[in-house]
Structure formats: C-alpha cells, structure tokens
C-alpha positions, 0 to 999 in steps of 0.5 A: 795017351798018344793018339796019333802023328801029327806031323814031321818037322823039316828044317830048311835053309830057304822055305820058298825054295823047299816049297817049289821042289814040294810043288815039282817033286811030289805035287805038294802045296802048302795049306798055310805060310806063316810066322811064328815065335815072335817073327824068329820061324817061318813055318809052312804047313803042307798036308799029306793025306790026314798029317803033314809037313811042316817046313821050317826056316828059322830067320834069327840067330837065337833060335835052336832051329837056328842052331839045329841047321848050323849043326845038321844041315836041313833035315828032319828035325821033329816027330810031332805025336799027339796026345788028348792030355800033354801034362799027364803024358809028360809026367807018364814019359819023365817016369821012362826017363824021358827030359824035354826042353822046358818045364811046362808045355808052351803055345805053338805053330798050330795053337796048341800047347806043345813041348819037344822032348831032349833027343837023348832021351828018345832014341836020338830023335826029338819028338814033339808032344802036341796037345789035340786041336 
C-alpha cells in the first residue's frame, strides 16, 4: 500500500550550484551529499518538512539521468512514493498495466529497495516505489 511521498527527484546539470540557489532562493540546505550508483550520481538530499528534494547530477555518460538531462534539460525527473510491501505493490500496479524499468526492486540512494515505473504507463511521469526505511 502507498503510505506516503517520499521525495521529488530534481535532475541538474551542476549539483553545487543547484545547492546555492536552494541555499539563497528558498533557504534550503542539504542534510546529506553523496555518491551513488557506483560514483555514476551525485545525490544531495534537502528536507522539507517530513519529504525532500533529492538533486541529482549524473557524473557518467551511461546513466539514464545522463540521458534524461540530455533529452529534457534539468527538471523533475521523479515522484518517489512509499510503500510498506514494494513486491505486492508492483504485482498490484502490473495488473493496472503499469511496466517499470527493471524485473526486481534494486538498492537505492537512501538504502532501500527501489524500482521506477515506465512513464508511459503513469500518466507521463515516472514515479519511484520506495520500500519503507
């Protein structure tokens, strides 16, 4: 069942930047700065009251956030919901007819098990099913 939002995934082309015009647009400052995906993203986390911002600049050419800032520019990329059971919540989606970018969640930014659902399937805008921490 989904329980929550968890965050809004921000693609950016320079993470440090998109940290100082957080820092002198909104007064935003991020809680945590790190690599993820084998050194392929730099994440920053920024909380806003209980969810948060997660900027991500992707720092290889093999990456779909790579291919995502290629194709749209830096913007939202992703919704992140989550759900106390991801597997029974995908075999609940697929039978909506809803397709997601892999077979089996896989480990995240955060720790958790995650997977992204295919765009086309919901509504144009991808959303990330996020295992509770």
């Amino acid at each position: 069942m989904i329980k929550r939002l968890g965050h809004v995934g921000i693609v950016v082309e320079d993470l440090e930047e998109s940290l100082r015009l957080y820092k002198r647009v909104f007064h935003l400052k991020a809680r945590a700065i790190k690599d993820a995906m084998d050194g392929k993203l730099r994440i920053a986390f920024i909380p806003v009251g209980d969810e948060e911002i997660e900027l991500i600049q992707p720092l290889t050419h093999d990456s779909s956030f790579t291919e995502f800032l290629k194709t749209h520019g830096q913007g939202i990329h992703h919704i992140a919901l989550i759900t106390d059971t991801i597997d029974a919540e995908m075999d609940r989606m697929k039978t909506e007819g809803v397709a997601f970018n892999a077979q089996k969640p896989r480990v995240g930014a955060h720790g958790v098990e995650i997977i992204f659902t295919q765009p086309e399937t919901t509504g144009g805008i991808t959303h990330e099913l996020c295992a509770e921490h």
